[in-house]
N, C-alpha and C positions, 0 to 999 in steps of 0.2 A: 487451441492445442498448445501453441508457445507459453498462454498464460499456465496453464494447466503444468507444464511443465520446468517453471520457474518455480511455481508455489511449490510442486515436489521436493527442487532441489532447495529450498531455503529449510523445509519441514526437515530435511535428511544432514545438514547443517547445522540444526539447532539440536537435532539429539544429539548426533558427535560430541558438540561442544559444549554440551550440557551436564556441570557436574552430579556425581555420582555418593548418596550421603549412607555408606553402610555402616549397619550395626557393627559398635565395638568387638574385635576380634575377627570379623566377617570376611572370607576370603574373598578376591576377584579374579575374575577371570579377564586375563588379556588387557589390561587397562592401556589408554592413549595415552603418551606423554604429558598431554594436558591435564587427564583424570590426577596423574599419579602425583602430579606438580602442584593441584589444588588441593587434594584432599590429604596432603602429606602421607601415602603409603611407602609402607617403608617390604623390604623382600626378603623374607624368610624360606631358606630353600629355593623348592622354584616357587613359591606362592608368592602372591602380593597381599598383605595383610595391612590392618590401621590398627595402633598398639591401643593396649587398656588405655594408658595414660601417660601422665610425664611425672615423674619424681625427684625426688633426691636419693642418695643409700639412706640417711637418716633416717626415712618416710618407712622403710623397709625393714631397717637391720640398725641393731645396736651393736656396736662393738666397743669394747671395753677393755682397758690393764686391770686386770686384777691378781694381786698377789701375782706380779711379775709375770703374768702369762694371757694370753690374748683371750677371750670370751666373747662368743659372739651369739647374739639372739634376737629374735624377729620383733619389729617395734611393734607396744600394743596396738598402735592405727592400724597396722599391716595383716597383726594376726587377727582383728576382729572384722578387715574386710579387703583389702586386696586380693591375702592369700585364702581368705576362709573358705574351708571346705577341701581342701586341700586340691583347690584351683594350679592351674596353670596359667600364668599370662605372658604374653608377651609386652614389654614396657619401654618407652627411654626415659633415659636415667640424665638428669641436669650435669654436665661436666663432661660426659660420655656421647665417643661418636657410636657408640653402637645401637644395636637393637637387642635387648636383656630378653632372656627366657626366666620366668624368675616361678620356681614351684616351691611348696613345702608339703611335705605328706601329714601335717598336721596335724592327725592321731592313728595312730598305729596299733595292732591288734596286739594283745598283750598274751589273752588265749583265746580261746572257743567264744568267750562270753564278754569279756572287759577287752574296752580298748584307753589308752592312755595318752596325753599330749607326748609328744616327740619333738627334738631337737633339729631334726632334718631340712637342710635347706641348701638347694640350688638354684646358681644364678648360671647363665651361659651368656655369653655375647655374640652376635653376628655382625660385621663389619660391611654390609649392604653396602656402605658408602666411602669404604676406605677409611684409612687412620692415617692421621697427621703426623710427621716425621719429629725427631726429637724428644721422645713422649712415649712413659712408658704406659702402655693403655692395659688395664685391666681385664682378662676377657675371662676370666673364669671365679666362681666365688662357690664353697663348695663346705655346708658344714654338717657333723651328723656329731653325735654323743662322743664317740672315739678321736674323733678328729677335725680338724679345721684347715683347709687347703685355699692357697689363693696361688693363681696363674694370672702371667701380665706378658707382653711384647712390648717391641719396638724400634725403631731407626734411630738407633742413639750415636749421633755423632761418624758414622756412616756407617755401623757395626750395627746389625738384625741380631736381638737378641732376645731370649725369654727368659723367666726369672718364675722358678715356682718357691713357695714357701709354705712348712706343714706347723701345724702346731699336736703333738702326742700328748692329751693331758696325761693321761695313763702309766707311758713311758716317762713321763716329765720331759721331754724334749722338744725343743726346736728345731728347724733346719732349714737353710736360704740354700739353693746353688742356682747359678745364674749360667749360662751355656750362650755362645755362641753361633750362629750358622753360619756358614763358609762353604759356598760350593756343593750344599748340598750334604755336608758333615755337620754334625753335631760337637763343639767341643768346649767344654770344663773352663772357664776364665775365675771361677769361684765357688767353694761349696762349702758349706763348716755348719756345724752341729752345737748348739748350747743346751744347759740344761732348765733355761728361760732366756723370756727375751730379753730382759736388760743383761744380764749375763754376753747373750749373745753382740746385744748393743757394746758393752762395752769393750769386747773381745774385737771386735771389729766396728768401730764406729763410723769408719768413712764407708762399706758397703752397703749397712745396713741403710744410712740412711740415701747414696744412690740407687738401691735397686728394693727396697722393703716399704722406705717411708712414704714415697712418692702413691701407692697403692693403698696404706693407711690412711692415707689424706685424702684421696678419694672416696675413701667410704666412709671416712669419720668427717671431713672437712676442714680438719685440724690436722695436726702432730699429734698424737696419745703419747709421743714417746719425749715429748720436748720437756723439760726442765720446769719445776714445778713455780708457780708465780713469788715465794717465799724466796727459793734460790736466786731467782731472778732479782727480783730487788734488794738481796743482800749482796751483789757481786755489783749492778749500779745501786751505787748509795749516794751517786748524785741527783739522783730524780725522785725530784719530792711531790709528794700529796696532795691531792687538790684539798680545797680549803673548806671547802661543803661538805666534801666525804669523809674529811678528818672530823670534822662538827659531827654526821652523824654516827658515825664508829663511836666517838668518845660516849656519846648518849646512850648507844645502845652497850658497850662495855658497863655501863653503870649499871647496869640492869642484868647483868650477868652473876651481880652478887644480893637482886632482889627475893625479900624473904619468902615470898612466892616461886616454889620451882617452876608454875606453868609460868610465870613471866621470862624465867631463867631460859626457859626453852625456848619459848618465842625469842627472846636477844639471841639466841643462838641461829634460830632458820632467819631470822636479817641478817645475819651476818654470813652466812651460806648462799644467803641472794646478793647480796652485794659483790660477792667474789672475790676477784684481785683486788678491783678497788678498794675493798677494807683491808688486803693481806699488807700494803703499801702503807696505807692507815694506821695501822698497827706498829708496823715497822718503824715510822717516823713519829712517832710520838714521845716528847721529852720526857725522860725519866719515868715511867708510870709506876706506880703505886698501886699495883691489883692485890688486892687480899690472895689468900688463896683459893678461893673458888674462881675468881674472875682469871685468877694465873693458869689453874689446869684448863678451862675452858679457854681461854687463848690459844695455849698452845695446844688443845685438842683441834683447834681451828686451821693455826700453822701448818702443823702434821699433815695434815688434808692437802695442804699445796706446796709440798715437797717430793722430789720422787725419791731424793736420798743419795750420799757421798760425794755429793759435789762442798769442794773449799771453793768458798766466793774468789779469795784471793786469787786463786789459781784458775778459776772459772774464766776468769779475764784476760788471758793469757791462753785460754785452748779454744783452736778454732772452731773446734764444733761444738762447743758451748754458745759461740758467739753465732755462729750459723743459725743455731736453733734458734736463739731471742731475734734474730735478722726476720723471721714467721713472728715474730708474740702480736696476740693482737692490738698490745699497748703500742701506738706510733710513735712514745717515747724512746721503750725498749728498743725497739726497729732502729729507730735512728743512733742510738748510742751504741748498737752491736756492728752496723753497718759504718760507724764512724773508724770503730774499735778493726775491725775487718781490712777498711783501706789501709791503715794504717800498717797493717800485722804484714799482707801482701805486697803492699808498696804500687799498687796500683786500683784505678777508678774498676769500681763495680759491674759502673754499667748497667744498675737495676731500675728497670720503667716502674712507674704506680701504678699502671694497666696490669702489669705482670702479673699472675696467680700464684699464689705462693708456694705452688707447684713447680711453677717456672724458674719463681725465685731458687728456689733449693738445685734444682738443677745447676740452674745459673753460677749460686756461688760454690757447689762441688766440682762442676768445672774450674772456677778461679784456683780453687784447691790443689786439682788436680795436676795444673799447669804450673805450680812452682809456691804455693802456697804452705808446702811443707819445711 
Protein backbone atom coordinates (compact mmCIF):
# COMPACT_ATOMS: atom_id res chain seq x y z
CA UNK A 1 0.00 0.00 0.00
CA UNK A 2 2.97 2.54 1.16
CA UNK A 3 4.60 1.37 -2.33
CA UNK A 4 1.46 1.98 -4.21
CA UNK A 5 1.40 5.20 -2.77
CA UNK A 6 4.84 6.67 -3.15
CA UNK A 7 4.72 5.70 -7.00
CA UNK A 8 1.34 7.89 -6.91
CA UNK A 9 2.94 10.76 -5.44
CA UNK A 10 6.24 10.81 -7.57
CA UNK A 11 3.60 10.24 -10.96
CA UNK A 12 1.54 13.56 -9.46
CA UNK A 13 5.10 15.32 -9.27
CA UNK A 14 6.35 14.71 -12.61
CA UNK A 15 3.22 16.20 -14.17
CA UNK A 16 3.40 19.44 -11.99
CA UNK A 17 6.77 19.88 -13.13
CA UNK A 18 6.67 18.91 -16.41
CA UNK A 19 6.81 21.53 -19.08
CA UNK A 20 4.09 22.50 -21.07
CA UNK A 21 5.16 23.18 -25.24
CA UNK A 22 1.94 25.10 -26.72
CA UNK A 23 1.28 26.09 -30.16
CA UNK A 24 2.36 29.55 -31.05
CA UNK A 25 -0.38 32.17 -29.91
CA UNK A 26 -2.08 29.28 -27.70
CA UNK A 27 -3.70 30.52 -24.58
CA UNK A 28 -3.14 28.72 -21.01
CA UNK A 29 -4.99 28.31 -18.48
CA UNK A 30 -3.72 28.88 -14.97
CA UNK A 31 0.11 28.11 -15.58
CA UNK A 32 2.56 27.25 -12.36
CA UNK A 33 5.34 29.56 -11.88
CA UNK A 34 7.52 27.06 -13.08
CA UNK A 35 5.41 26.52 -16.61
CA UNK A 36 5.54 30.40 -17.01
CA UNK A 37 9.40 30.74 -16.17
CA UNK A 38 10.28 27.80 -18.76
CA UNK A 39 8.37 28.45 -21.50
CA UNK A 40 8.79 32.26 -21.37
CA UNK A 41 4.76 33.34 -21.35
CA UNK A 42 4.40 36.53 -21.28
CA UNK A 43 0.35 38.02 -20.06
CA UNK A 44 -1.91 39.78 -22.12
CA UNK A 45 -5.06 40.80 -20.23
CA UNK A 46 -5.92 38.18 -17.91
CA UNK A 47 -4.52 35.43 -20.38
CA UNK A 48 -1.15 33.81 -20.40
CA UNK A 49 -0.13 33.65 -23.97
CA UNK A 50 3.59 32.63 -25.90
CA UNK A 51 4.26 35.51 -28.56
CA UNK A 52 4.59 34.64 -32.51
CA UNK A 53 8.09 35.54 -32.23
CA UNK A 54 11.06 37.91 -31.45
CA UNK A 55 11.88 40.93 -33.77
CA UNK A 56 13.32 44.03 -34.43
CA UNK A 57 10.95 47.32 -35.72
CA UNK A 58 13.10 46.83 -38.97
CA UNK A 59 11.83 43.12 -39.42
CA UNK A 60 8.19 44.90 -39.23
CA UNK A 61 8.15 48.61 -40.29
CA UNK A 62 10.19 50.75 -42.42
CA UNK A 63 10.38 54.25 -41.52
CA UNK A 64 11.80 56.80 -43.51
CA UNK A 65 12.59 61.03 -43.97
CA UNK A 66 11.30 61.74 -46.96
CA UNK A 67 11.04 65.18 -48.38
CA UNK A 68 11.23 66.37 -44.72
CA UNK A 69 8.48 64.42 -43.34
CA UNK A 70 8.19 60.94 -41.73
CA UNK A 71 6.87 57.84 -43.90
CA UNK A 72 6.25 54.78 -42.59
CA UNK A 73 5.45 51.25 -44.18
CA UNK A 74 5.36 47.57 -43.36
CA UNK A 75 8.75 45.88 -44.43
CA UNK A 76 8.43 43.36 -47.36
CA UNK A 77 9.51 40.32 -44.81
CA UNK A 78 6.44 41.46 -42.60
CA UNK A 79 3.86 42.09 -45.24
CA UNK A 80 4.55 38.72 -47.08
CA UNK A 81 4.41 36.83 -43.70
CA UNK A 82 4.06 37.94 -40.20
CA UNK A 83 1.35 40.32 -40.96
CA UNK A 84 -0.20 38.42 -44.08
CA UNK A 85 -3.69 38.15 -44.24
CA UNK A 86 -4.36 40.60 -42.16
CA UNK A 87 -3.21 38.65 -38.99
CA UNK A 88 -3.08 39.73 -35.55
CA UNK A 89 -0.05 38.87 -33.40
CA UNK A 90 1.25 39.27 -30.45
CA UNK A 91 5.35 39.71 -30.67
CA UNK A 92 8.52 41.06 -28.66
CA UNK A 93 10.25 43.44 -30.13
CA UNK A 94 14.47 43.34 -29.40
CA UNK A 95 15.11 46.72 -27.40
CA UNK A 96 11.60 46.50 -25.85
CA UNK A 97 10.29 45.51 -22.51
CA UNK A 98 6.89 44.92 -23.68
CA UNK A 99 4.69 42.60 -25.16
CA UNK A 100 3.63 44.27 -29.08
CA UNK A 101 0.15 43.63 -30.38
CA UNK A 102 1.27 44.30 -33.95
CA UNK A 103 -2.00 44.05 -36.71
CA UNK A 104 -2.35 45.55 -40.35
CA UNK A 105 -5.68 45.10 -42.10
CA UNK A 106 -3.78 44.45 -45.15
CA UNK A 107 -6.42 45.09 -47.86
CA UNK A 108 -9.33 46.84 -47.44
CA UNK A 109 -12.56 46.72 -49.56
CA UNK A 110 -12.60 49.51 -51.98
CA UNK A 111 -16.27 48.55 -53.11
CA UNK A 112 -18.86 45.73 -53.45
CA UNK A 113 -16.31 43.93 -55.68
CA UNK A 114 -12.38 45.28 -55.58
CA UNK A 115 -10.40 45.30 -52.56
CA UNK A 116 -7.01 47.12 -52.59
CA UNK A 117 -3.54 47.13 -50.42
CA UNK A 118 -3.90 49.65 -47.49
CA UNK A 119 -1.53 51.51 -45.36
CA UNK A 120 -2.92 50.57 -41.95
CA UNK A 121 -0.92 49.49 -39.22
CA UNK A 122 -1.02 49.08 -35.37
CA UNK A 123 1.27 48.30 -32.90
CA UNK A 124 0.12 48.39 -29.06
CA UNK A 125 2.34 47.46 -26.07
CA UNK A 126 1.61 45.72 -22.83
CA UNK A 127 4.00 46.20 -20.04
CA UNK A 128 3.32 42.59 -18.42
CA UNK A 129 6.64 43.08 -16.79
CA UNK A 130 7.17 46.63 -16.07
CA UNK A 131 9.37 49.31 -17.68
CA UNK A 132 12.63 50.40 -16.60
CA UNK A 133 12.97 53.96 -15.11
CA UNK A 134 14.94 56.65 -17.12
CA UNK A 135 13.72 55.57 -20.60
CA UNK A 136 11.32 56.84 -22.63
CA UNK A 137 9.56 53.35 -23.75
CA UNK A 138 7.40 53.30 -26.71
CA UNK A 139 3.93 51.93 -26.15
CA UNK A 140 1.97 52.80 -28.98
CA UNK A 141 2.87 52.80 -32.98
CA UNK A 142 -0.22 53.79 -34.98
CA UNK A 143 -0.30 54.36 -39.03
CA UNK A 144 -3.20 54.73 -41.62
CA UNK A 145 -3.12 56.89 -45.12
CA UNK A 146 -4.13 60.19 -43.27
CA UNK A 147 -1.93 59.98 -40.52
CA UNK A 148 1.09 58.63 -38.53
CA UNK A 149 0.79 58.64 -34.50
CA UNK A 150 3.54 57.56 -32.12
CA UNK A 151 2.97 57.31 -28.12
CA UNK A 152 5.86 56.76 -25.56
CA UNK A 153 6.16 57.11 -21.46
CA UNK A 154 8.36 57.24 -18.82
CA UNK A 155 10.30 57.94 -15.45
CA UNK A 156 12.49 60.62 -16.72
CA UNK A 157 14.62 61.96 -14.13
CA UNK A 158 11.90 61.43 -11.36
CA UNK A 159 9.18 63.26 -13.57
CA UNK A 160 6.19 60.40 -15.34
CA UNK A 161 5.81 61.68 -18.50
CA UNK A 162 4.16 60.93 -21.95
CA UNK A 163 5.12 62.29 -25.14
CA UNK A 164 2.68 61.81 -28.16
CA UNK A 165 3.69 62.82 -31.73
CA UNK A 166 1.41 63.15 -35.09
CA UNK A 167 2.58 63.47 -38.46
CA UNK A 168 -0.75 65.18 -40.98
CA UNK A 169 0.56 64.42 -44.49
CA UNK A 170 -2.40 66.24 -45.70
CA UNK A 171 -2.39 69.14 -43.48
CA UNK A 172 1.33 69.19 -43.94
CA UNK A 173 1.98 69.31 -40.17
CA UNK A 174 3.77 67.94 -37.39
CA UNK A 175 3.16 68.15 -33.81
CA UNK A 176 5.18 66.85 -30.54
CA UNK A 177 3.45 67.82 -26.90
CA UNK A 178 4.96 66.20 -24.17
CA UNK A 179 2.60 66.39 -20.64
CA UNK A 180 3.46 65.74 -17.35
CA UNK A 181 1.58 63.72 -14.59
CA UNK A 182 1.48 65.06 -11.09
CA UNK A 183 -0.82 63.83 -8.73
CA UNK A 184 -3.08 62.49 -10.81
CA UNK A 185 -3.29 65.87 -13.29
CA UNK A 186 -2.24 66.11 -16.59
CA UNK A 187 0.00 69.17 -17.46
CA UNK A 188 1.63 70.87 -20.75
CA UNK A 189 5.65 71.09 -20.18
CA UNK A 190 5.77 71.26 -24.14
CA UNK A 191 3.79 71.44 -27.27
CA UNK A 192 4.53 73.15 -30.77
CA UNK A 193 3.44 72.53 -34.26
CA UNK A 194 5.90 72.51 -37.61
CA UNK A 195 5.04 72.51 -40.97
CA UNK A 196 7.76 69.38 -41.22
CA UNK A 197 9.87 67.78 -39.16
CA UNK A 198 13.16 69.42 -39.85
CA UNK A 199 11.40 72.54 -39.66
CA UNK A 200 10.08 71.33 -36.42
CA UNK A 201 13.77 70.01 -35.69
CA UNK A 202 15.10 73.10 -36.15
CA UNK A 203 12.59 75.32 -34.34
CA UNK A 204 13.30 73.30 -31.36
CA UNK A 205 16.30 71.22 -31.52
CA UNK A 206 16.93 70.41 -27.77
CA UNK A 207 13.08 68.83 -27.33
CA UNK A 208 12.95 67.16 -30.23
CA UNK A 209 15.72 65.28 -29.81
CA UNK A 210 14.80 64.60 -25.73
CA UNK A 211 11.52 63.41 -26.29
CA UNK A 212 10.94 62.48 -30.52
CA UNK A 213 14.50 61.08 -31.15
CA UNK A 214 14.77 58.60 -28.53
CA UNK A 215 11.37 56.79 -30.12
CA UNK A 216 12.89 57.10 -33.89
CA UNK A 217 15.77 55.24 -32.70
CA UNK A 218 13.82 52.65 -31.47
CA UNK A 219 12.10 51.88 -34.50
CA UNK A 220 14.76 52.80 -36.97
CA UNK A 221 17.95 51.76 -34.83
CA UNK A 222 19.61 54.90 -35.76
CA UNK A 223 18.97 58.65 -35.76
CA UNK A 224 16.83 59.38 -39.32
CA UNK A 225 17.33 62.83 -38.25
CA UNK A 226 21.23 63.04 -37.44
CA UNK A 227 23.47 64.98 -39.98
CA UNK A 228 24.12 63.62 -43.06
CA UNK A 229 27.86 61.65 -43.46
CA UNK A 230 28.99 64.47 -46.13
CA UNK A 231 28.27 67.21 -43.39
CA UNK A 232 29.91 65.20 -41.07
CA UNK A 233 33.24 64.98 -42.54
CA UNK A 234 33.29 68.34 -43.83
CA UNK A 235 32.90 69.92 -40.14
CA UNK A 236 35.92 67.08 -39.01
CA UNK A 237 38.29 67.56 -41.64
CA UNK A 238 40.81 66.08 -39.40
CA UNK A 239 39.83 62.40 -40.08
CA UNK A 240 41.06 61.01 -42.82
CA UNK A 241 40.34 57.86 -45.13
CA UNK A 242 41.35 54.72 -44.86
CA UNK A 243 43.86 53.81 -47.34
CA UNK A 244 41.89 50.66 -49.22
CA UNK A 245 38.81 52.62 -49.50
CA UNK A 246 40.42 55.56 -50.86
CA UNK A 247 42.10 52.87 -53.45
CA UNK A 248 38.76 51.64 -54.23
CA UNK A 249 36.55 54.90 -54.58
CA UNK A 250 39.35 56.24 -56.82
CA UNK A 251 38.89 52.89 -59.25
CA UNK A 252 35.48 52.98 -59.17
CA UNK A 253 35.32 57.05 -59.78
CA UNK A 254 37.13 56.03 -63.15
CA UNK A 255 34.47 54.28 -64.27
CA UNK A 256 31.90 56.76 -63.75
CA UNK A 257 33.11 58.52 -66.91
CA UNK A 258 33.19 54.78 -68.88
CA UNK A 259 31.89 54.86 -72.34
CA UNK A 260 29.48 52.25 -71.32
CA UNK A 261 26.44 53.75 -69.48
CA UNK A 262 25.79 50.10 -67.94
CA UNK A 263 29.38 50.29 -66.34
CA UNK A 264 28.63 54.10 -65.38
CA UNK A 265 25.75 52.73 -63.36
CA UNK A 266 27.29 49.91 -61.79
CA UNK A 267 30.32 52.64 -60.45
CA UNK A 268 27.41 54.17 -59.27
CA UNK A 269 25.53 51.26 -56.99
CA UNK A 270 29.44 50.63 -55.54
CA UNK A 271 29.49 53.53 -54.54
CA UNK A 272 25.88 53.55 -52.83
CA UNK A 273 27.16 50.22 -51.03
CA UNK A 274 30.17 51.55 -49.95
CA UNK A 275 28.36 54.37 -48.05
CA UNK A 276 30.20 56.84 -45.70
CA UNK A 277 33.08 55.18 -46.36
CA UNK A 278 33.36 56.38 -50.03
CA UNK A 279 31.50 59.80 -48.88
CA UNK A 280 35.08 60.46 -46.72
CA UNK A 281 36.88 59.04 -49.79
CA UNK A 282 35.70 61.42 -51.84
CA UNK A 283 36.03 64.11 -49.62
CA UNK A 284 39.91 63.64 -49.05
CA UNK A 285 41.07 63.14 -52.31
CA UNK A 286 43.74 65.57 -53.60
CA UNK A 287 42.74 67.93 -56.03
CA UNK A 288 40.58 65.49 -58.42
CA UNK A 289 40.17 66.06 -61.92
CA UNK A 290 36.50 64.62 -62.69
CA UNK A 291 35.45 65.44 -66.15
CA UNK A 292 32.00 66.39 -66.15
CA UNK A 293 30.18 63.40 -65.98
CA UNK A 294 32.22 61.84 -63.28
CA UNK A 295 31.68 65.69 -61.44
CA UNK A 296 27.56 65.51 -61.65
CA UNK A 297 27.63 61.98 -60.49
CA UNK A 298 29.85 62.70 -57.57
CA UNK A 299 27.95 65.06 -56.33
CA UNK A 300 24.66 63.27 -57.23
CA UNK A 301 26.23 60.88 -54.74
CA UNK A 302 27.06 63.80 -51.95
CA UNK A 303 23.65 65.15 -52.26
CA UNK A 304 22.40 61.70 -50.90
CA UNK A 305 24.36 62.29 -47.67
CA UNK A 306 23.45 65.62 -46.83
CA UNK A 307 20.34 66.60 -44.95
CA UNK A 308 21.15 70.34 -45.81
CA UNK A 309 22.02 74.09 -44.07
CA UNK A 310 24.52 73.06 -41.82
CA UNK A 311 28.02 75.48 -42.16
CA UNK A 312 30.73 72.98 -41.08
CA UNK A 313 32.40 75.87 -39.49
CA UNK A 314 29.70 76.54 -37.38
CA UNK A 315 28.65 72.87 -37.07
CA UNK A 316 31.74 72.66 -34.68
CA UNK A 317 30.62 75.01 -32.36
CA UNK A 318 26.78 73.82 -31.85
CA UNK A 319 26.10 71.38 -29.43
CA UNK A 320 23.62 69.54 -31.05
CA UNK A 321 25.52 69.05 -34.11
CA UNK A 322 28.20 67.61 -31.91
CA UNK A 323 25.46 65.43 -29.94
CA UNK A 324 24.40 63.88 -33.03
CA UNK A 325 28.11 62.80 -34.51
CA UNK A 326 28.55 61.68 -30.44
CA UNK A 327 25.60 58.42 -32.13
CA UNK A 328 27.54 58.37 -35.84
CA UNK A 329 28.47 55.06 -36.31
CA UNK A 330 32.10 56.01 -37.56
CA UNK A 331 34.05 55.64 -33.80
CA UNK A 332 36.21 58.23 -35.39
CA UNK A 333 33.35 60.76 -35.47
CA UNK A 334 32.11 59.55 -31.88
CA UNK A 335 35.32 60.26 -30.64
CA UNK A 336 36.17 63.84 -32.13
CA UNK A 337 32.34 64.92 -31.22
CA UNK A 338 32.65 63.51 -27.65
CA UNK A 339 36.24 65.28 -27.38
CA UNK A 340 34.70 68.44 -28.96
CA UNK A 341 31.64 68.07 -26.28
CA UNK A 342 34.02 67.88 -23.00
CA UNK A 343 35.63 70.60 -24.04
CA UNK A 344 32.31 72.97 -25.14
CA UNK A 345 30.82 71.84 -21.25
CA UNK A 346 33.91 71.81 -19.33
CA UNK A 347 33.26 68.67 -17.90
CA UNK A 348 33.78 64.47 -18.16
CA UNK A 349 30.81 62.77 -20.08
CA UNK A 350 30.69 60.13 -18.25
CA UNK A 351 29.80 57.95 -21.43
CA UNK A 352 30.12 53.84 -20.98
CA UNK A 353 30.72 51.79 -24.52
CA UNK A 354 28.00 49.28 -23.03
CA UNK A 355 25.76 52.33 -23.27
CA UNK A 356 23.05 52.26 -26.33
CA UNK A 357 23.01 55.19 -27.98
CA UNK A 358 19.76 55.56 -26.59
CA UNK A 359 21.32 56.13 -23.48
CA UNK A 360 24.01 57.93 -24.99
CA UNK A 361 21.63 60.70 -26.12
CA UNK A 362 19.85 60.88 -22.98
CA UNK A 363 23.03 61.07 -21.33
CA UNK A 364 24.47 63.90 -23.13
CA UNK A 365 20.87 66.13 -23.15
CA UNK A 366 21.10 65.88 -19.60
CA UNK A 367 25.01 67.32 -19.61
CA UNK A 368 23.12 69.92 -21.82
CA UNK A 369 20.68 70.46 -19.67
CA UNK A 370 22.68 70.99 -16.63
CA UNK A 371 24.72 73.93 -17.74
CA UNK A 372 25.71 73.18 -21.09
CA UNK A 373 24.06 76.06 -22.64
Amino acid sequence: MRRTRLVAVIFIVMVLAAPVAPAAGQEQRNPSPQQVQLQDLRRLGNKWIRPTGHYRWTDLVQLELRERSLELALAPQAAAGVLRGERKVAVEIEGSEALWVVTSEGRVWLDAQRRIASHHLTATATFDRGASPDRLHLKLLRSTPQNLMMLAFGDIAGRRLETQFMVLPEARRVHLQVVELQRGQRQAIFDAAAADLLKLLQDHPAEVREYLVPMLMQLCGENPLRPGAAEVYAAFSEIPADSSTMEAVEQIVARLDAPDPRQRQRAMSELRALGPPAVLALMRMDDPHFSLEQAARVEHFLAAHRRGGIDPAAARRDPFFLIDCALDPDPAVRAAAEAKLAEMFDRQLALSPSMSDEMRLMRLMRVYREGGR
